[in-house]
N, C-alpha and C positions, 0 to 999 in steps of 0.2 A: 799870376803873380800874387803874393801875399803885403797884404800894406801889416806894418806894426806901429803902435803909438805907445807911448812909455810916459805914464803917469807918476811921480811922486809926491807920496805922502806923508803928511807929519800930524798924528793926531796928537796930544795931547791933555793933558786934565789939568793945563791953569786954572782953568773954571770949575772945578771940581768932576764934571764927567766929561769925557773923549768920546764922539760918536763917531764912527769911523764908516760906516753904512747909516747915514739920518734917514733917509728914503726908505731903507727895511729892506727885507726880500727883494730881489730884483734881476733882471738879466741886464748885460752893458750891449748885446743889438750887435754882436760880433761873432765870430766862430770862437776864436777860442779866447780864452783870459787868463792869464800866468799871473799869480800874488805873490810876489817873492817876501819875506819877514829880511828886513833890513838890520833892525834892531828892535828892543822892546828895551826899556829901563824903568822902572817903579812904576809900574803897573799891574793892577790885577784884573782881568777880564780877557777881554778881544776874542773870545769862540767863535772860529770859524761855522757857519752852518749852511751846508747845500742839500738840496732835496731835489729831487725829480720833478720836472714842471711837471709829466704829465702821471704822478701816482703820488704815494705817502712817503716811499724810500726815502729814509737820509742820513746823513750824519755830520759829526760833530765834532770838530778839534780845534786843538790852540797849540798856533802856529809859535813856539817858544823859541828855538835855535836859530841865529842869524844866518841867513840866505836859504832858512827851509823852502818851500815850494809846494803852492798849488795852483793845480794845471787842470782847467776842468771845459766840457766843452757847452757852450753859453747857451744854444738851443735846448740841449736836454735837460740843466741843470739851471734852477735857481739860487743864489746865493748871499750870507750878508754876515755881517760880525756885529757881535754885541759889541757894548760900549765899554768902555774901559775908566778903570779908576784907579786914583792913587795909591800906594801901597802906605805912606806914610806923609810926613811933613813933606811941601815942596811938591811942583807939578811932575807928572811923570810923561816918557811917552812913546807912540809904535809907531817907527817906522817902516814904511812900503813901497816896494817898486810894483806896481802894476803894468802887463803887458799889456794892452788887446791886439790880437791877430783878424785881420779879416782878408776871405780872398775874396780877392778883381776890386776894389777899390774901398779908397774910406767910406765914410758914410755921407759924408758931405759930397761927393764924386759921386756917389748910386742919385742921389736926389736933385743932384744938378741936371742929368742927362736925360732926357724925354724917353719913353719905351718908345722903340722900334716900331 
């Protein structure tokens, strides 16, 4: 069986920067991670950037159209978004649906159970 947990997010730049990854590079400890772009409104930044844990491969985009999609798989890839800023007067801001998929249990379910 596959568990799913569903994350939403609302960065923002009230305070002048939206850090939407504060942590940096990172993996979320799941099989896979689906980032859907909700919306984005007067902001400029948020670059997606993932690279291969185990080389230098990687790339680079900005997720702009609402309900675009990335689907990448958490062991091979690390991942993070730059921060985002206003475009003008007035806070701006990216919204996000994050998936994580993990199979045979959450994470809290694998660390609860003693190994066999």
């Amino acid at each position: 069986p596959w568990f799913l947990e569903a994350h939403q997010f609302r960065i923002d730049t009230t305070d002048g920067i939206g850090r939407p990854t504060p942590e940096g590079a990172h993996r979320d400890g799941v099989d896979l991670v689906a980032v859907f772009l909700v919306g984005r409104q007067g902001v400029k930044g948020g670059e997606t950037r993932i690279f291969e844990a185990a080389g230098p491969s990687g790339h680079r985009f900005t997720l702009s159209e609402p309900w675009s999609l990335m689907l990448l798989d958490d062991a091979r890839m690390i991942h993070e978004t730059t921060p985002i800023q206003p475009l003008g007067e007035g806070a701006g801001f990216r919204d996000t649906l994050v998936v994580t998929c993990r199979r045979g249990g959450f994470q809290q379910d694998e660390a609860a159970t003693p190994p066999a």
